[in-house]
CHARMM internal coordinates of N, CA and C (Angstrom, degrees):
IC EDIT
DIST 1 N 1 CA 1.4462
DIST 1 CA 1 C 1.5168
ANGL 1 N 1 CA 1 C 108.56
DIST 1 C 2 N 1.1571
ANGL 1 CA 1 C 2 N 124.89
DIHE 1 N 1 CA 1 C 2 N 142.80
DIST 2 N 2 CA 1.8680
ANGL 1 C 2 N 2 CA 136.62
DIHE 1 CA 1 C 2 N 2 CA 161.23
DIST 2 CA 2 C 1.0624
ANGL 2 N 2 CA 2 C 94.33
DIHE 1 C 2 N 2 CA 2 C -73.73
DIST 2 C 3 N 1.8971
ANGL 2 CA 2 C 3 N 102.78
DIHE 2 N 2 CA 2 C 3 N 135.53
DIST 3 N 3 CA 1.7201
ANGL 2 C 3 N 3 CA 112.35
DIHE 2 CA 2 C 3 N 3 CA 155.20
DIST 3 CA 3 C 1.3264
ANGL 3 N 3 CA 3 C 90.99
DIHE 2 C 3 N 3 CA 3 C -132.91
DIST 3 C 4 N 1.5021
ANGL 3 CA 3 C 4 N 103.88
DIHE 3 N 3 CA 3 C 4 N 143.78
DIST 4 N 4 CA 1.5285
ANGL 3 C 4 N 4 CA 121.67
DIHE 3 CA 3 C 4 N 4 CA 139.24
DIST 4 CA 4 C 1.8576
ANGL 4 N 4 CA 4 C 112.02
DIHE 3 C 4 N 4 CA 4 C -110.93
DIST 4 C 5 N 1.2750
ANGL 4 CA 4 C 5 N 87.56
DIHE 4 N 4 CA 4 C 5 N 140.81
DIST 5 N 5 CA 1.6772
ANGL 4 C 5 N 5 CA 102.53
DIHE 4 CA 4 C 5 N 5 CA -172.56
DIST 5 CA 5 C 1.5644
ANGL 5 N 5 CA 5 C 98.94
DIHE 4 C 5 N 5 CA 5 C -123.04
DIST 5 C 6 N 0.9108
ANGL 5 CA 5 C 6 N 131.40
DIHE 5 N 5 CA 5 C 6 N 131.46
DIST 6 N 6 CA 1.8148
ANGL 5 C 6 N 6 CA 144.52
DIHE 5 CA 5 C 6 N 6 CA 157.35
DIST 6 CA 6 C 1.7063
ANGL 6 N 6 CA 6 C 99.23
DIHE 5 C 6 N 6 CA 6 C -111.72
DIST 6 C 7 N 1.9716
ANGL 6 CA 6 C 7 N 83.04
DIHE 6 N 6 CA 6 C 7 N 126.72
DIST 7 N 7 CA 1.5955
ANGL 6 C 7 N 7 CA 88.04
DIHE 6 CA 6 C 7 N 7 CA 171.52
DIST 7 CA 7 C 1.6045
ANGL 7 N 7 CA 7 C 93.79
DIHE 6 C 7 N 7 CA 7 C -129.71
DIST 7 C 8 N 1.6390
ANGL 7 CA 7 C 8 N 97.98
DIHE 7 N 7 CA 7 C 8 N -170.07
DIST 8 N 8 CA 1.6348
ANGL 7 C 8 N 8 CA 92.59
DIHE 7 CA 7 C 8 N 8 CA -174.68
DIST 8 CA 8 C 1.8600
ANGL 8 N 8 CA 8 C 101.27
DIHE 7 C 8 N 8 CA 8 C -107.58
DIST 8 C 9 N 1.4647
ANGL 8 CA 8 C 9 N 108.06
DIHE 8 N 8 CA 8 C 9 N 136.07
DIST 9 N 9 CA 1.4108
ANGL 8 C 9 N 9 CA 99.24
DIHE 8 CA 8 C 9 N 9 CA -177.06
DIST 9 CA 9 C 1.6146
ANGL 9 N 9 CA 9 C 109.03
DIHE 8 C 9 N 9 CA 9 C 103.70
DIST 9 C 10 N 1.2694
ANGL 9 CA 9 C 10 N 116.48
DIHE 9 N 9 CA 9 C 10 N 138.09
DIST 10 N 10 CA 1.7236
ANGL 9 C 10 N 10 CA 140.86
DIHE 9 CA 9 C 10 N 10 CA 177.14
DIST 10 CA 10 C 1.7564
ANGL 10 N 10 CA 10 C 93.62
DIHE 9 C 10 N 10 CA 10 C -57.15
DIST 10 C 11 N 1.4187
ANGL 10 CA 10 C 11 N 110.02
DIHE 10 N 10 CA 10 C 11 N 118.37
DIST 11 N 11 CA 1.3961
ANGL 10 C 11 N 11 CA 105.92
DIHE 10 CA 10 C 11 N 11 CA 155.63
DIST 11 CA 11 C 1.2236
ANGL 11 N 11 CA 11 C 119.95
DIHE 10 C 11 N 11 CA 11 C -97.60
DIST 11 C 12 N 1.4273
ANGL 11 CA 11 C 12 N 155.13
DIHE 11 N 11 CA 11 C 12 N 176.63
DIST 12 N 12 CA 1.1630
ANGL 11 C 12 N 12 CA 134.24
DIHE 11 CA 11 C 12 N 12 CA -155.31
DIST 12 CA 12 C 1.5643
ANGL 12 N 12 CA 12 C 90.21
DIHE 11 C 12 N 12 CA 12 C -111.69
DIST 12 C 13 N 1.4886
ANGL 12 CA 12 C 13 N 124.87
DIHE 12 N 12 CA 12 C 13 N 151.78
DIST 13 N 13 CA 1.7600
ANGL 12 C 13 N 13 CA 96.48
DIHE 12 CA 12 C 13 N 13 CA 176.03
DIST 13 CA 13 C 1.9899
ANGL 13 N 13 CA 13 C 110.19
DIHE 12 C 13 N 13 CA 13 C -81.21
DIST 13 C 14 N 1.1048
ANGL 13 CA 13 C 14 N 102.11
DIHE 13 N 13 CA 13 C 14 N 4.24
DIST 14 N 14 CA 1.5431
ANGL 13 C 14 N 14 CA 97.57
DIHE 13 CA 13 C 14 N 14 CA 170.76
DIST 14 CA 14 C 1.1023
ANGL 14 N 14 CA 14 C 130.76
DIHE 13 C 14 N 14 CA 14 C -60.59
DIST 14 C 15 N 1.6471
ANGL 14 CA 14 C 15 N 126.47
DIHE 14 N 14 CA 14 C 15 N -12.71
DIST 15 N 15 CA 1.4006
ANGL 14 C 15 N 15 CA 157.61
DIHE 14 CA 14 C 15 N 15 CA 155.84
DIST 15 CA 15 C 1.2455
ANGL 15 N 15 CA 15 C 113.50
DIHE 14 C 15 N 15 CA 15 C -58.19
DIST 15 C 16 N 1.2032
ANGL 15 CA 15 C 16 N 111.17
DIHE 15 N 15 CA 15 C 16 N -15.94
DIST 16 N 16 CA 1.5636
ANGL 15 C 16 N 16 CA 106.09
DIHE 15 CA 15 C 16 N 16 CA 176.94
DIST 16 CA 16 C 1.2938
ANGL 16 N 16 CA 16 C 125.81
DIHE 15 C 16 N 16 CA 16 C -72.34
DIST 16 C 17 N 1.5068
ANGL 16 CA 16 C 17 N 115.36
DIHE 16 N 16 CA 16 C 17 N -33.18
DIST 17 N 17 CA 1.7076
ANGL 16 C 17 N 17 CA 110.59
DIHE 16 CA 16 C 17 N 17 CA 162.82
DIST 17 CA 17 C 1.8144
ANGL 17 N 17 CA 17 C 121.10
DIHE 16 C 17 N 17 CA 17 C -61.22
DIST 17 C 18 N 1.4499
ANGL 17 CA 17 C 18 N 118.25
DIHE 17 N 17 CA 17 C 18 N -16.92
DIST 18 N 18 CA 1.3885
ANGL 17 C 18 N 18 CA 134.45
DIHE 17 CA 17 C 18 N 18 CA -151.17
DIST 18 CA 18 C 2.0517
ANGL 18 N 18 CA 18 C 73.39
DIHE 17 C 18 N 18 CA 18 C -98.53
DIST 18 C 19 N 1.1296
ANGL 18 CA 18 C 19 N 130.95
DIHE 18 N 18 CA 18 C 19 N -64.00
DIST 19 N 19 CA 1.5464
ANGL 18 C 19 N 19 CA 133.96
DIHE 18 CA 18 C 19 N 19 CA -159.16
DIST 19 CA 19 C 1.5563
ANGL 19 N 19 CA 19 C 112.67
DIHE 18 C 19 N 19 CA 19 C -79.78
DIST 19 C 20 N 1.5278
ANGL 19 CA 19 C 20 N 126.88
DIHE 19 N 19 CA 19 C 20 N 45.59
DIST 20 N 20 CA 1.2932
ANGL 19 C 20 N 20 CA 123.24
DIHE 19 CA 19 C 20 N 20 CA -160.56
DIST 20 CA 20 C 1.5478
ANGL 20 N 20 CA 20 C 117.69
DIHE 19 C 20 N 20 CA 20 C 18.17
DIST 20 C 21 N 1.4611
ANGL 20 CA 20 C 21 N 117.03
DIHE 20 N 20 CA 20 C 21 N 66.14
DIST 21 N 21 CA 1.1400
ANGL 20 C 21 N 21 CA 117.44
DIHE 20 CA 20 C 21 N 21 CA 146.19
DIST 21 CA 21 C 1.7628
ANGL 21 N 21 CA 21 C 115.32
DIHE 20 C 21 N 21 CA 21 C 91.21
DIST 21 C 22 N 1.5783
ANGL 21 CA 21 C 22 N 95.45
DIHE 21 N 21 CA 21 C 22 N -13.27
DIST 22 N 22 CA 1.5474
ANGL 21 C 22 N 22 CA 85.69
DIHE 21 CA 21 C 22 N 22 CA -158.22
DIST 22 CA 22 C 1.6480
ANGL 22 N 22 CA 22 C 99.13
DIHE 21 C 22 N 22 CA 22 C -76.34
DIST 22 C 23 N 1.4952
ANGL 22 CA 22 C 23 N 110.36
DIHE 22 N 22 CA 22 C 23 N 177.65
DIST 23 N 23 CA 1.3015
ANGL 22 C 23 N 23 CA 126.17
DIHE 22 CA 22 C 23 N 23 CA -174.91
DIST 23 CA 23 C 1.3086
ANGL 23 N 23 CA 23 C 118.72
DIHE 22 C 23 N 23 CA 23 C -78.81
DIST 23 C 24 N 1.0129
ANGL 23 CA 23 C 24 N 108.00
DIHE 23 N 23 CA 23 C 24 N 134.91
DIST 24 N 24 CA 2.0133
ANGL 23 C 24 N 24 CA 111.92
DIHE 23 CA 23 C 24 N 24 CA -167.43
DIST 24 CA 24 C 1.9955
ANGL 24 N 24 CA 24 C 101.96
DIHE 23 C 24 N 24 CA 24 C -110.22
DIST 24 C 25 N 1.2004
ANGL 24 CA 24 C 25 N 89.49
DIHE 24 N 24 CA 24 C 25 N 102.66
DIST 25 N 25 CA 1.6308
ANGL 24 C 25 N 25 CA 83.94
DIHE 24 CA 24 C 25 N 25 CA 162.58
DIST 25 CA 25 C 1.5424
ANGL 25 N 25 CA 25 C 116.86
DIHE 24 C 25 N 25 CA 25 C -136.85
DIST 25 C 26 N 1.5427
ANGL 25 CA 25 C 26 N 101.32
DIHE 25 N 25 CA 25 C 26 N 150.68
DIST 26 N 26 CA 1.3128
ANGL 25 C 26 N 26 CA 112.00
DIHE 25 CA 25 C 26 N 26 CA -165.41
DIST 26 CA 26 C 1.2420
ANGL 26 N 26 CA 26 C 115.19
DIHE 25 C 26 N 26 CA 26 C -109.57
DIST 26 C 27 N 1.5877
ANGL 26 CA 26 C 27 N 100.34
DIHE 26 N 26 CA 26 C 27 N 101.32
DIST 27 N 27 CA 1.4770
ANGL 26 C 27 N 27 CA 103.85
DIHE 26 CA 26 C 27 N 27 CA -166.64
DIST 27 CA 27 C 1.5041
ANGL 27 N 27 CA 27 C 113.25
DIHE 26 C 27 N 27 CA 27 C -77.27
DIST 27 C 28 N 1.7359
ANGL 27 CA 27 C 28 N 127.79
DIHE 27 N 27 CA 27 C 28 N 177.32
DIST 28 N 28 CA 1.2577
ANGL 27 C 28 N 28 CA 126.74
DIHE 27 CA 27 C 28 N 28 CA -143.90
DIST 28 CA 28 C 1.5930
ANGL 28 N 28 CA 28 C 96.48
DIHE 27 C 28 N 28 CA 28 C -107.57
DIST 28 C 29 N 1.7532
ANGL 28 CA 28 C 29 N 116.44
DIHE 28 N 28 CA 28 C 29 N -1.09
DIST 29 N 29 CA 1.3155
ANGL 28 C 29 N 29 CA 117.04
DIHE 28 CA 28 C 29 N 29 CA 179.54
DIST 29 CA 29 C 1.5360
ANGL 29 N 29 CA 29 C 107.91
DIHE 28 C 29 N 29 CA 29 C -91.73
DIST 29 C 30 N 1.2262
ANGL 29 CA 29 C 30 N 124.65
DIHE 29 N 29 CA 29 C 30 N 1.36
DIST 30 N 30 CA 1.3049
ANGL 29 C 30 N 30 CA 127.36
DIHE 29 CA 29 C 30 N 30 CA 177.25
DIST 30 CA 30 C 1.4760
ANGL 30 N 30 CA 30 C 102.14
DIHE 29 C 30 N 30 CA 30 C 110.12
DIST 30 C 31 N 0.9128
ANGL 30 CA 30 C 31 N 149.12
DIHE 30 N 30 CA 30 C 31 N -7.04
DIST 31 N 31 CA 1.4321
ANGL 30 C 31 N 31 CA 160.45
DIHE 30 CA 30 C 31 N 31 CA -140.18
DIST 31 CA 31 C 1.8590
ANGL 31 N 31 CA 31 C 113.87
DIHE 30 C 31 N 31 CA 31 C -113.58
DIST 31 C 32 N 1.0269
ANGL 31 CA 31 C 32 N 147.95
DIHE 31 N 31 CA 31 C 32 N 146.38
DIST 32 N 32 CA 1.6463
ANGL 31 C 32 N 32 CA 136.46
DIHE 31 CA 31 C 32 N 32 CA 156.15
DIST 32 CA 32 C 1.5618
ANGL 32 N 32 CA 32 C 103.91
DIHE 31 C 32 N 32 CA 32 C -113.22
DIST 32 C 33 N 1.2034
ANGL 32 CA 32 C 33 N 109.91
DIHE 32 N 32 CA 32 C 33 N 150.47
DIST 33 N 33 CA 1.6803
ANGL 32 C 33 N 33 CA 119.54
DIHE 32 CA 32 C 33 N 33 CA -171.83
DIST 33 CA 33 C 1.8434
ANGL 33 N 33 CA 33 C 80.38
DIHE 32 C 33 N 33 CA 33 C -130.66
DIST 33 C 34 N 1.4711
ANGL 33 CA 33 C 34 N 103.38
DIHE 33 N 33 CA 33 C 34 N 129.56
DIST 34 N 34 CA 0.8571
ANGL 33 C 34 N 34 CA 139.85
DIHE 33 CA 33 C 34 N 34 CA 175.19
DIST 34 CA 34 C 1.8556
ANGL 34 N 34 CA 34 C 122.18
DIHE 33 C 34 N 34 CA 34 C -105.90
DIST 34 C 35 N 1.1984
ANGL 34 CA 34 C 35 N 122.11
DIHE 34 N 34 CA 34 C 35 N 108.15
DIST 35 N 35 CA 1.4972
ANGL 34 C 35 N 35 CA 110.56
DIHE 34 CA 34 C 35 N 35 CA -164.34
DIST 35 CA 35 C 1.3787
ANGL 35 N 35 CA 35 C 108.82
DIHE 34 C 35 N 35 CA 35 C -163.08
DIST 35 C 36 N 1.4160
ANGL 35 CA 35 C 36 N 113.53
DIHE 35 N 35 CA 35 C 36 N 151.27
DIST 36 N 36 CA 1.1532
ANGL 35 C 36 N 36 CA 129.19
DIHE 35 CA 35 C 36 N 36 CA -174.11
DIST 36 CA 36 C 1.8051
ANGL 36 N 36 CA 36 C 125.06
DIHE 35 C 36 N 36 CA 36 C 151.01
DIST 36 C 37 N 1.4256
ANGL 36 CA 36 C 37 N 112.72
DIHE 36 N 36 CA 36 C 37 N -174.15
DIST 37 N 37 CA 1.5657
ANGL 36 C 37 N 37 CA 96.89
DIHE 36 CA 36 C 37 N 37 CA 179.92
DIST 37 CA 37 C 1.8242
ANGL 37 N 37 CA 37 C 114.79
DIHE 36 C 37 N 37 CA 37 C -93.30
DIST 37 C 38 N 1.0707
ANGL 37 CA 37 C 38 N 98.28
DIHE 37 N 37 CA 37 C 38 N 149.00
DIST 38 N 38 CA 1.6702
ANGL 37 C 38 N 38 CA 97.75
DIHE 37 CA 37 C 38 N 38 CA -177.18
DIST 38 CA 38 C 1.7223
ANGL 38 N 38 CA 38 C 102.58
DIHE 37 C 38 N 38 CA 38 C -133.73
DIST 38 C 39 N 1.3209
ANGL 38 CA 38 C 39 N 103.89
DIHE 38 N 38 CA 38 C 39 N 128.82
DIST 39 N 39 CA 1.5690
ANGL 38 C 39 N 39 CA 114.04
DIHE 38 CA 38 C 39 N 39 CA -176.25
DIST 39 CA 39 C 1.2232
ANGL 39 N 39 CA 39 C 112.58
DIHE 38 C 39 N 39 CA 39 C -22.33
DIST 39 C 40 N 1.9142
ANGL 39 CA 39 C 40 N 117.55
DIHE 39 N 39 CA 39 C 40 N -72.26
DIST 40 N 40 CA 1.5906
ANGL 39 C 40 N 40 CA 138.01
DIHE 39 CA 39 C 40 N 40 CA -166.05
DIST 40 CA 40 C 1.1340
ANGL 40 N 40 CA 40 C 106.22
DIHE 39 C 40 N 40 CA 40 C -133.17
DIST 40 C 41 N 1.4253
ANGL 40 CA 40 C 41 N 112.50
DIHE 40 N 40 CA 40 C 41 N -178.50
DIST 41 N 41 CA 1.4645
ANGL 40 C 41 N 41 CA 137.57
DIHE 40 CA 40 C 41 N 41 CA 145.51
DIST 41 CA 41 C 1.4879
ANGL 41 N 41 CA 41 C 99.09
DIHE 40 C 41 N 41 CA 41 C -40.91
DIST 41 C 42 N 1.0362
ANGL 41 CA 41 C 42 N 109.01
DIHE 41 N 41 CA 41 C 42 N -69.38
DIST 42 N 42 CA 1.7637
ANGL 41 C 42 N 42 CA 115.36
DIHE 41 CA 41 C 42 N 42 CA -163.39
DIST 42 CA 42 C 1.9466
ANGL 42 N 42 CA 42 C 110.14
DIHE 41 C 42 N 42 CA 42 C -33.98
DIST 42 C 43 N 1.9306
ANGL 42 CA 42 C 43 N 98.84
DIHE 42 N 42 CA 42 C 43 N -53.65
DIST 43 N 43 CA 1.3299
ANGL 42 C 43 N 43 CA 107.00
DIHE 42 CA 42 C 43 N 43 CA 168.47
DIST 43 CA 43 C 1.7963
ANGL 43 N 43 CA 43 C 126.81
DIHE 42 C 43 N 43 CA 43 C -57.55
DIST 43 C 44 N 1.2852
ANGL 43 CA 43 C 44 N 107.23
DIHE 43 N 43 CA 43 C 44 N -16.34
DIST 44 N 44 CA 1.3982
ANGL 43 C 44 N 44 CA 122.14
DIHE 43 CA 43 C 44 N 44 CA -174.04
DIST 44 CA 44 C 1.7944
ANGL 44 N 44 CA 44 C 109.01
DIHE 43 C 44 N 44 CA 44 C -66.06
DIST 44 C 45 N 1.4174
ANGL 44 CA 44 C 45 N 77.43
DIHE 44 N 44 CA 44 C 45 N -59.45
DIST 45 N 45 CA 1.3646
ANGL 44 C 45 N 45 CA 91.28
DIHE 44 CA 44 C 45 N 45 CA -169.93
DIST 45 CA 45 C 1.5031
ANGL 45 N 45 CA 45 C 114.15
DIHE 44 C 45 N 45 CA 45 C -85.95
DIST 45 C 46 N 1.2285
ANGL 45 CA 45 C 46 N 116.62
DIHE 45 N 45 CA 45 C 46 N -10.89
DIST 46 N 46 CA 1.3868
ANGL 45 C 46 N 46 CA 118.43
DIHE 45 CA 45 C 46 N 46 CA 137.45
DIST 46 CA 46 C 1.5906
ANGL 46 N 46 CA 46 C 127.44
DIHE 45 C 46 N 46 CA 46 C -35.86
DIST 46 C 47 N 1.2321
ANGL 46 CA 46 C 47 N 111.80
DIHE 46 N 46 CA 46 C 47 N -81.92
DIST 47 N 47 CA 1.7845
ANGL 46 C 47 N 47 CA 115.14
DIHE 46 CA 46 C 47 N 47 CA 142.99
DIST 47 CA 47 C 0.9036
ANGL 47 N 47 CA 47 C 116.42
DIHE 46 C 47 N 47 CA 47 C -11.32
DIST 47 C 48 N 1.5526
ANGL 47 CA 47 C 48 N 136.38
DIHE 47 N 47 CA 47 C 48 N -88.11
DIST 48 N 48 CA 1.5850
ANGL 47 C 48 N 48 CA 135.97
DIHE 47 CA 47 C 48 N 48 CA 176.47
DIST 48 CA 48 C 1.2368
ANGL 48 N 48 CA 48 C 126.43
DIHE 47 C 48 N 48 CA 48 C -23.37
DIST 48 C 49 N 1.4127
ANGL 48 CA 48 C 49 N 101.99
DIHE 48 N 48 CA 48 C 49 N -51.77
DIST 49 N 49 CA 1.3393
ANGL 48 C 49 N 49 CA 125.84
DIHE 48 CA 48 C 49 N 49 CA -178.63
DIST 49 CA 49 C 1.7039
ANGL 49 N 49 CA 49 C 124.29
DIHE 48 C 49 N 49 CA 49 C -45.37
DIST 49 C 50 N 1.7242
ANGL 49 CA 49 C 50 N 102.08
DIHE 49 N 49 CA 49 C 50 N -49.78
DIST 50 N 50 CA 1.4738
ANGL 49 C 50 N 50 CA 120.40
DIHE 49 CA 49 C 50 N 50 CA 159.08
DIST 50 CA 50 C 1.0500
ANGL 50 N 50 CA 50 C 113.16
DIHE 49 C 50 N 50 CA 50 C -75.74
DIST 50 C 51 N 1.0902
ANGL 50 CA 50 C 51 N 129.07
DIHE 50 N 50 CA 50 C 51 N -47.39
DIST 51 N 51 CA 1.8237
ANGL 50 C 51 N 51 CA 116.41
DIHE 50 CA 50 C 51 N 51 CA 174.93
DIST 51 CA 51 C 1.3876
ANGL 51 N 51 CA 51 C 113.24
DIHE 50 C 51 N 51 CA 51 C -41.62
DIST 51 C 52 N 1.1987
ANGL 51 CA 51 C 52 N 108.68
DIHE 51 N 51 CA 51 C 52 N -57.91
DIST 52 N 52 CA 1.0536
ANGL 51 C 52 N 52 CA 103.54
DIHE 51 CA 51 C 52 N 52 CA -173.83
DIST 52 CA 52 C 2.2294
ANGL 52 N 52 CA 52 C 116.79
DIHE 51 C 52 N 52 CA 52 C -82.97
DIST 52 C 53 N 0.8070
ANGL 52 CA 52 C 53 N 114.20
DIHE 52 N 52 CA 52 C 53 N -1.66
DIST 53 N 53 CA 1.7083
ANGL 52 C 53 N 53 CA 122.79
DIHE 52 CA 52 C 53 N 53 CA 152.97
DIST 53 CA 53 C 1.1481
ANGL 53 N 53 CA 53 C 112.07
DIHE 52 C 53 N 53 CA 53 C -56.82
DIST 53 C 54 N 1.4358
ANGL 53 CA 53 C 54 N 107.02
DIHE 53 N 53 CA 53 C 54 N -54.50
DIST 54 N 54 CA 1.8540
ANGL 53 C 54 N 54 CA 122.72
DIHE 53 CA 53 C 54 N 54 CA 171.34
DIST 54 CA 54 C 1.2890
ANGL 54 N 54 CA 54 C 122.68
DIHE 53 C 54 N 54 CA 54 C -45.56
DIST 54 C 55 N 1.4561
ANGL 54 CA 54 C 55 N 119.57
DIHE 54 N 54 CA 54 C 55 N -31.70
DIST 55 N 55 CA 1.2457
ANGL 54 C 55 N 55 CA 131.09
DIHE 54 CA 54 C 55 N 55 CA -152.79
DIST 55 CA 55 C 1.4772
ANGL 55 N 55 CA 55 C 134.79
DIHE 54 C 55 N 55 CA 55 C 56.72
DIST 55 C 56 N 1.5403
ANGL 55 CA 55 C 56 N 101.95
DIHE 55 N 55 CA 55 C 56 N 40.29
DIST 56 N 56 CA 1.6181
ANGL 55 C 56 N 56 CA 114.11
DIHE 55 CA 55 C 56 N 56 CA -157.19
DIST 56 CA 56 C 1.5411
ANGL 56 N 56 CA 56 C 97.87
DIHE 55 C 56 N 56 CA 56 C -98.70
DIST 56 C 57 N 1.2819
ANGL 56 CA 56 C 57 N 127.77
DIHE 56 N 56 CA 56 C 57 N 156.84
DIST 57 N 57 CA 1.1857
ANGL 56 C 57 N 57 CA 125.44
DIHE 56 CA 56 C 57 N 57 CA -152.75
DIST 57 CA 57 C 1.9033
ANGL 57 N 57 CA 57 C 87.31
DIHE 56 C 57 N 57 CA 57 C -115.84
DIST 57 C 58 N 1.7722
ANGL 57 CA 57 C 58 N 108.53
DIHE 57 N 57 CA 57 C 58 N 128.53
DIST 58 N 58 CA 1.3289
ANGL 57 C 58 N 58 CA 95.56
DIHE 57 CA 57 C 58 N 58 CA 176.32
DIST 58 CA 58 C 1.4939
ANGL 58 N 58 CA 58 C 102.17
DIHE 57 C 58 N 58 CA 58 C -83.18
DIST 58 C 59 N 1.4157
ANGL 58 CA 58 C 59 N 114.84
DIHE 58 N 58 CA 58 C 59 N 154.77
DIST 59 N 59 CA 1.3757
ANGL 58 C 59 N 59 CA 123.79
DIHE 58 CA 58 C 59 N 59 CA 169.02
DIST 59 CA 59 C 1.7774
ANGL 59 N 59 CA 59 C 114.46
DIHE 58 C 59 N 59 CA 59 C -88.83
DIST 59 C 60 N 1.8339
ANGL 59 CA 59 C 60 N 93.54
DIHE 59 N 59 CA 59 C 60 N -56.58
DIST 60 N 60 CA 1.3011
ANGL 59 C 60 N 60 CA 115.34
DIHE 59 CA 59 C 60 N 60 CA -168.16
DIST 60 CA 60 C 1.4412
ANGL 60 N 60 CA 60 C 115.15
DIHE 59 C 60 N 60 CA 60 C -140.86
DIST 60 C 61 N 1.3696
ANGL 60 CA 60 C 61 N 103.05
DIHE 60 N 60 CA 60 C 61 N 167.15
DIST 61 N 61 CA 1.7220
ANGL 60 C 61 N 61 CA 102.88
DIHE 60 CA 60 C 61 N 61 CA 175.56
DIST 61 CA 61 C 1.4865
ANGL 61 N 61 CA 61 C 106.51
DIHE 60 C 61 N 61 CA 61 C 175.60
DIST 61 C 62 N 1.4656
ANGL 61 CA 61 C 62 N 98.87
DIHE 61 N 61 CA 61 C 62 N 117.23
DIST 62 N 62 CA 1.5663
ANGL 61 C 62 N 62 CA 112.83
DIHE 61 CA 61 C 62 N 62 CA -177.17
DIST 62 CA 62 C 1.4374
ANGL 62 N 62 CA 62 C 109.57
DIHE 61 C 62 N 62 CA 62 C -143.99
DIST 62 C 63 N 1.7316
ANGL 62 CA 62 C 63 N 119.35
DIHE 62 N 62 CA 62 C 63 N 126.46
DIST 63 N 63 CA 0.8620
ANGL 62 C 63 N 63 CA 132.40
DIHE 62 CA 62 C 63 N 63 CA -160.80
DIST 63 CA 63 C 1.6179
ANGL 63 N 63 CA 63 C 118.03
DIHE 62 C 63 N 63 CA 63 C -124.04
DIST 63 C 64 N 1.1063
ANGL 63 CA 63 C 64 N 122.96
DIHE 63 N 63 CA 63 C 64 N 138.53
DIST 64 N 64 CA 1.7505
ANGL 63 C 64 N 64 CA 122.76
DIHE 63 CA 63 C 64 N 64 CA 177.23
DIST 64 CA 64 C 1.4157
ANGL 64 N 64 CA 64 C 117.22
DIHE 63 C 64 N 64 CA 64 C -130.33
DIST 64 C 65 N 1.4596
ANGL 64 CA 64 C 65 N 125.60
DIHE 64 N 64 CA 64 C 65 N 154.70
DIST 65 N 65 CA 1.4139
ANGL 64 C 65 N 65 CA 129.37
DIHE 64 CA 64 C 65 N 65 CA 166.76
DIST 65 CA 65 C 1.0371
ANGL 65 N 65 CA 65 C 107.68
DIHE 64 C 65 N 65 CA 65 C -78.75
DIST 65 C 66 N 1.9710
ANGL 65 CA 65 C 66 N 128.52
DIHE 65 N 65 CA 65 C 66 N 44.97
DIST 66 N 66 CA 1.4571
ANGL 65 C 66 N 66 CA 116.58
DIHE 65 CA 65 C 66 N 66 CA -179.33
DIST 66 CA 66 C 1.7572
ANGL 66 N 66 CA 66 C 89.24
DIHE 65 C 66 N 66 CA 66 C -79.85
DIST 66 C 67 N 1.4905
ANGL 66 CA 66 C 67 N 101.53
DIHE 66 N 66 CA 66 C 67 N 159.20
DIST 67 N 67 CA 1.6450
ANGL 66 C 67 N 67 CA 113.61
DIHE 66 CA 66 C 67 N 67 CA 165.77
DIST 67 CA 67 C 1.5899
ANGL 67 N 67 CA 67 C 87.09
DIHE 66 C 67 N 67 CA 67 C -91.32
DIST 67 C 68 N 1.8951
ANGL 67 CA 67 C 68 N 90.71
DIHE 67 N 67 CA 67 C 68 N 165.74
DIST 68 N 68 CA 1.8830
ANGL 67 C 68 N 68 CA 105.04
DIHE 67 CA 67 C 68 N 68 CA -176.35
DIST 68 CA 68 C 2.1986
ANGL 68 N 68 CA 68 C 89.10
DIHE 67 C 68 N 68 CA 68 C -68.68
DIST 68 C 69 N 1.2396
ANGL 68 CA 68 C 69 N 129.77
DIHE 68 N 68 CA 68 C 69 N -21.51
DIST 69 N 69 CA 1.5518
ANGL 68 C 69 N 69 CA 124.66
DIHE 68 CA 68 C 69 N 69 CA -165.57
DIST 69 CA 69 C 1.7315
ANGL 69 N 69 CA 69 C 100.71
DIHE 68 C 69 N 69 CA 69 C -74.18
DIST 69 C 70 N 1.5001
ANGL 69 CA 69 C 70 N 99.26
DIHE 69 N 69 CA 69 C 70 N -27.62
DIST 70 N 70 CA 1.5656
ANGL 69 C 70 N 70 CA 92.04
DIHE 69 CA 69 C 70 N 70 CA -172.93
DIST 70 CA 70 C 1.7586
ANGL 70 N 70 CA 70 C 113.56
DIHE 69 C 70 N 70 CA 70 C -76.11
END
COOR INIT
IC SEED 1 N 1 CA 1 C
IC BUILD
């Protein structure tokens, strides 16, 4: 599945091995969008799971059955 995640606040992109992989960018509104493909649910909420350890505030989160070909 594709996720994009918006949280509030600069994540560092060094977090990206810690968030299965997905892409860390630090947008210019203060915000990081987080995105990419993640195996399952199971991996999702994996994600969540650290965000919220972090104490990072979710903004957003929208998800699709695109494949990485589409």
């Amino acid at each position: 599945m594709h996720v994009s995640i918006r949280i509030k606040g600069h994540l560092d992109p060094s977090w990206q091995d810690y968030l299965e992989g997905l892409e860390i960018v630090q947008e210019a509104d203060g915000t990081s969008r987080l995105s990419g493909m993640l195996q399952d649910q199971a991996a999702l909420y994996g994600v969540l799971n650290m965000l919220s350890h972090l104490s990072l505030t979710l903004l957003s989160l929208e998800s699709s059955e695109k494949t990485q070909t589409d």
